[in-house]
N, C-alpha and C positions, 0 to 999 in steps of 0.2 A: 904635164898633160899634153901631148903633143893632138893639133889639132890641122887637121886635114881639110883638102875645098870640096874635096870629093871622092866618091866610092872609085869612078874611074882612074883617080890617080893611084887609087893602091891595086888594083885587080893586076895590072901585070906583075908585083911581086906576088899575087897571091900562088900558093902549091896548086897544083893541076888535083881535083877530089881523090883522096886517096882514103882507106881507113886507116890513118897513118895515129902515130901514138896518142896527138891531142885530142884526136877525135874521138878517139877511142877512152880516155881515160874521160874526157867530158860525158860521156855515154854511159860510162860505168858511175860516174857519178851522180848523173841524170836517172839513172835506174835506181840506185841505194836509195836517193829523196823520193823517191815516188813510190816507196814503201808504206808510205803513211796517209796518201791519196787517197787507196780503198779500203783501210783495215778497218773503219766505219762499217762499209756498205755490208763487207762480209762479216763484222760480228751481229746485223742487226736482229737477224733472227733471235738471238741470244740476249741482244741489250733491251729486246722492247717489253718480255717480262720481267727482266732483271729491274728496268728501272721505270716500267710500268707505264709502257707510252702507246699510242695510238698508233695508226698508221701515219697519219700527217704530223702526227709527234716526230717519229722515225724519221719524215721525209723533212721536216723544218730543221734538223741536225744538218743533212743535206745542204738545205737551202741554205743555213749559216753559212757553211764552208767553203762554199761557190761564190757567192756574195763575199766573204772575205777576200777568195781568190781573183774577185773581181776587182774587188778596190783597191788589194795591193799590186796586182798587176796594170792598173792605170797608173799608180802613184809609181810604181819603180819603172815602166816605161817611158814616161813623160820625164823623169829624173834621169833618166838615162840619156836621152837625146842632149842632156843638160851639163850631167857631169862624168858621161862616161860609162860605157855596159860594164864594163867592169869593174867598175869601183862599185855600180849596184850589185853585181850578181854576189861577190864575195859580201857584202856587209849582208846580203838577204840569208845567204848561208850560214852566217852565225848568225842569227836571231833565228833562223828556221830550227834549231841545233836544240835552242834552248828550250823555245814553245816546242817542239817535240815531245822534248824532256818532261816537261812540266804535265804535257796530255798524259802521258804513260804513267804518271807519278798518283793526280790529282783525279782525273774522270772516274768520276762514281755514281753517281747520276745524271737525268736530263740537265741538270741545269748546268752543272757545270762540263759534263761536256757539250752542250751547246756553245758554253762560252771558249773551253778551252781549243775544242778543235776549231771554231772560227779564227780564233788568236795564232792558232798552226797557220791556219789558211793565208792567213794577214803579212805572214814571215815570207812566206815562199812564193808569193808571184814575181819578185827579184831573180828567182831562180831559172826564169823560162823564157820569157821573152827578150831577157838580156842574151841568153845564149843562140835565139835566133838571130840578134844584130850580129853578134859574133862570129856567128858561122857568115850571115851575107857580106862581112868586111875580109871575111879569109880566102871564101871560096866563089870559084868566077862562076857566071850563071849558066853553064852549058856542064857544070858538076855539083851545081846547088843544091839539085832536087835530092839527089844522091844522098849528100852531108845529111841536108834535114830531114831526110826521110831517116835515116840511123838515129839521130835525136828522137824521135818522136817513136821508134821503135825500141829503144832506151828506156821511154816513159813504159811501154807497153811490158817490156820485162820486167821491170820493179812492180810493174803491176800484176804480173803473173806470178812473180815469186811473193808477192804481198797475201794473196790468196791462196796461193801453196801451202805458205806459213800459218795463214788461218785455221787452214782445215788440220792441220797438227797442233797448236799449240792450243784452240778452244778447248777440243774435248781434254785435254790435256792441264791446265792453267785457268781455263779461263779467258775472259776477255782482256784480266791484266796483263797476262802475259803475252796474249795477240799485240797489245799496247808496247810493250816493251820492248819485243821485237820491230816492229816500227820504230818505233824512237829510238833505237839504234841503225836501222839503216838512214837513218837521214841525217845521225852525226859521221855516219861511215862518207855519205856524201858530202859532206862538207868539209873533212879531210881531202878528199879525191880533186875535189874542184878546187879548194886552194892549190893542189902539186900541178892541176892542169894550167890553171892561170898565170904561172911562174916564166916569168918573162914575156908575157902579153902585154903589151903596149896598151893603156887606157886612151881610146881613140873616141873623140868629139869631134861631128863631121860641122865643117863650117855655114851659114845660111848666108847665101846669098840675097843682096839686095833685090835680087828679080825673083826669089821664090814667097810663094805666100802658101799659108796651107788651104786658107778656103778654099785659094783657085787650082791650086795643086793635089788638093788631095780632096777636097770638100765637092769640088764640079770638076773632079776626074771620074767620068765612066767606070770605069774596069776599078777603081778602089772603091767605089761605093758598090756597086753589084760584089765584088769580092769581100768587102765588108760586112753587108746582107746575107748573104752565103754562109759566113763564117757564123754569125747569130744565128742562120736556124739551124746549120750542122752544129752547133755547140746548145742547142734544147736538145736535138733529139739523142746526140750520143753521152751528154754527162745525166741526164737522165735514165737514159739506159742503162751502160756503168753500173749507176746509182742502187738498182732495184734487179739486175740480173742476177745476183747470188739467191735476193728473195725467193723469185720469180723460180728458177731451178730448184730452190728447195722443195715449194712447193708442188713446183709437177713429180719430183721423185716421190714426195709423200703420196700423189693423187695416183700411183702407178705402185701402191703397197711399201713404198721404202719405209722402213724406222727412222725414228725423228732423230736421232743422231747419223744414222747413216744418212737422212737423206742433208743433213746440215755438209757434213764430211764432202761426202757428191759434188754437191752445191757449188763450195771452196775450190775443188781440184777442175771441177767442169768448166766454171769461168776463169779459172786460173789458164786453163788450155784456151780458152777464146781470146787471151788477153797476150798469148804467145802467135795466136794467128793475127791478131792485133799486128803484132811486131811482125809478122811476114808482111802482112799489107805495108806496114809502114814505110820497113828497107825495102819493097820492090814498088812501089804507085810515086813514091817520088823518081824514083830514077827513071820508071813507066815516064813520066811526065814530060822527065829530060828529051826523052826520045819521039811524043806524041804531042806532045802539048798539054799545056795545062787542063784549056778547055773539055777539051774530049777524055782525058782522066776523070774531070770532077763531075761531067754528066753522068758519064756511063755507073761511077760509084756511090754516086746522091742516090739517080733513081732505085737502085739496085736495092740500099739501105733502106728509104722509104718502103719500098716494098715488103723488106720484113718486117718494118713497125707494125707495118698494118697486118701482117698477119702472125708474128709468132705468140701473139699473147693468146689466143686463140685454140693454141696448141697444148694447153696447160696440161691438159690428162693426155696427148697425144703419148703413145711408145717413144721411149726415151731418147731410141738412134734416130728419128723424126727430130725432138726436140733440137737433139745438140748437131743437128747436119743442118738446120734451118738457121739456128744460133752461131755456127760457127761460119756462116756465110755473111750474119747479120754486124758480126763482130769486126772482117775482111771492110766488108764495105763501108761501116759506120764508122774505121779510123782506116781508112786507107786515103781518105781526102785530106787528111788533116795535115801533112806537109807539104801538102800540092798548093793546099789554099795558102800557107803562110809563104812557101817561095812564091807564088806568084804576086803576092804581094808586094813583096821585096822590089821584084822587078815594076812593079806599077807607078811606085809614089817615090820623089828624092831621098836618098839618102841622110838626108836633114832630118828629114822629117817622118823617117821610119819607125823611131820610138814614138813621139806621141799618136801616131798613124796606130800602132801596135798598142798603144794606152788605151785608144777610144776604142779599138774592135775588139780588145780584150771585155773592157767597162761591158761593153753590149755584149757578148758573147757568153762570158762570163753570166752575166745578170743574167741573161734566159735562161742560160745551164743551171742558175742558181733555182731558180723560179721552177722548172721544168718538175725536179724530184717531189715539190711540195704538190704541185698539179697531179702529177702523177698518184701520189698518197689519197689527195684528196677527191681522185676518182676512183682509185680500189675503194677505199671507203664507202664510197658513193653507191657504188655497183655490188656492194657486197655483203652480206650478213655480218656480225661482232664475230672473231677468232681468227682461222686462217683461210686468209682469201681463198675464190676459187673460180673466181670469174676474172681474167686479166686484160682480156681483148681490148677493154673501152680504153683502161689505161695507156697501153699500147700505141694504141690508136689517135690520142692524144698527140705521141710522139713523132708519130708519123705525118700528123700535119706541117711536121716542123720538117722531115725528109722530103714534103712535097715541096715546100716553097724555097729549100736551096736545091735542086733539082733545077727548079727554074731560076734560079739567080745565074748558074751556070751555063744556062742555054742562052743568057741574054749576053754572055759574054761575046765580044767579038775574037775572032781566032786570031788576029794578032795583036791582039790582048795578052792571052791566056792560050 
């Protein structure tokens, strides 16, 4: 295990960003795992009379699998700083392989998919924030944004073909075999990423006697405002996520669709917001290269907030209203997400970049986990027994969460971020 003093001592071998093979095969295999992210959100129309759950029923499956993604993504980044990103990322991939397996096999009701897809969630935080250490020890920070902006538009295609796959194989199979399909791309990923990892050096950066994390990362500026940031962009967009298949299905029903057309819709409509996902992704990081972090993550916070607050609003609006408001909402609510994690990178030591990524996951995560259950339990709230039709308040919930990293971003100082 070869162990290094510092990120600066490798940055001059590192490649100048290119989409060159490792990248590219890390991506493809970042996309395959991230098939199993949303195949939840888009069966739920399906699973909540199948197996007879409420709206906060529906939303606490959610909350399970956020909350799991939260704990394993502390435990495998804090493990990481420890024993290496890649010795976690590969062992998160086979365990993720297996729980897959097991969800597609066993989920049959709330209970147990409550349990099993939490036990999914639990396997794969290995899978993500190891591959940001990965990409910050490979790629020098004037191509960074670049790299992680393809990672994270990676996620956003697995997640558009995740939803793709929904709207064929539901009306098709059923929810089993929506299941199946998933649990087959996330062993397809864990193929890919073992061939990517082949000849990667398991790097442990060394801690210096003068670094400490309180004073380094804990009463550093610009990592606690970027750590803030990253908690309430992570309420308002896995939230989101979470209940936009819903949400779509039911404006296509409130505009005359048939309830299987308007499920089908649903599927391929956010499937399409989840590929404008991935444009934002590959172009707001490398935006960021060029601009700066700071003025990237204002301009796409407030932009985001602003649709919280109004698309739920638009439930019975005409449909090319809906999906032009949702597909800007989409743009702006993951186009921050690899600007926050490279500016990270560049914030806090290299030491101390995994448990730095352990604790903003822990938070990050927890609200994103918290967010869907909130959200459930204000449809609820605001709406008669059946299918909702009042979504605004929900919404708007979220939207609290786009006002306050709006301003985490504005506190940033510009040579910061």
């Amino acid at each position: 295990m070869p162990v290094v003093p510092s990120r600066a001592a490798t940055r001059s071998a590192s490649p100048r960003w290119t989409r060159d093979g490792w990248l590219l095969t890390v991506c493809a295999s970042r996309a395959a795992t991230q098939l199993v992210f949303l195949i939840y959100p888009a069966a739920v129309t399906v699973l909540r009379p199948a197996w007879q759950m409420s709206a906060a029923a529906a939303g606490s499956i959610s909350t399970g699998f956020q909350l799991g993604f939260a704990v394993s993504l502390f435990g495998c980044s804090w493990l990481a700083d420890r024993i290496g990103a890649r010795r976690v990322y590969l062992a998160s991939l086979v365990a993720a392989a297996v729980a897959a397996t097991a969800f597609a096999l066993f989920a049959r009701s709330y209970r147990s998919g409550l349990v099993l897809y939490t036990l999914v969630a639990l396997t794969l935080g290995g899978t993500y924030t190891t591959l940001i250490m990965l990409i910050a020890d490979r790629y020098e920070p004037a191509r960074r944004g670049g790299a992680m902006g393809w990672l994270i538009a990676a996620s956003s295609l697995g997640s558009a073909v995740s939803l793709a796959s929904a709207g064929v194989t539901l009306p098709r199979g059923g929810y089993p075999l929506a299941f199946a399909v998933a649990s087959g791309g996330v062993v397809t990923g864990a193929v890919l990423g073992w061939l990517a990892m082949r000849g990667v050096p398991n790097v442990v950066h060394r801690r210096g006697t003068h670094l400490r994390f309180r004073q380094d990362v804990g009463r550093n500026p610009a990592a606690v405002r970027l750590i803030a940031g990253y908690v309430f962009h992570s309420w308002e967009l896995l939230a989101m996520w979470a209940w936009t298949p819903a949400f779509l299905a039911a404006s296509l029903a409130a505009t005359g669709a048939s309830a299987g057309r308007a499920l089908a819709g649903a599927s391929y409509v956010a499937a399409g917001f989840h590929l404008i996902g991935l444009l934002a992704s590959a172009t707001m990081g490398r935006l960021s290269d060029r601009l700066g972090r700071r003025t990237v993550l204002v301009w796409l916070a407030g932009a985001s907030a602003a649709c919280s607050l109004v698309i739920g609003w638009l439930v019975a609006a005409p449909p090319a209203v809906v999906v032009g408001v949702g597909a800007l909402y989409a743009f702006t609510a993951l186009g921050d997400s690899p600007v926050l994690s490279v500016a990270l990178t560049e914030a806090v030591p290299p030491a101390f970049l995994g448990t730095t990524l352990a604790l903003r996951s822990l938070l990050g995560f927890g609200a994103g986990a918290v967010a869907p259950l909130v959200f459930g339990v204000v449809l609820d709230a605001t709406n008669p027994p059946g299918i909702p039709v009042v979504w605004g308040w929900a919404y708007t919930a979220l939207g609290a969460g786009g006002v306050l990293a709006t301003a985490c971003a504005l506190s940033l100082k510009r040579e910061h971020a």
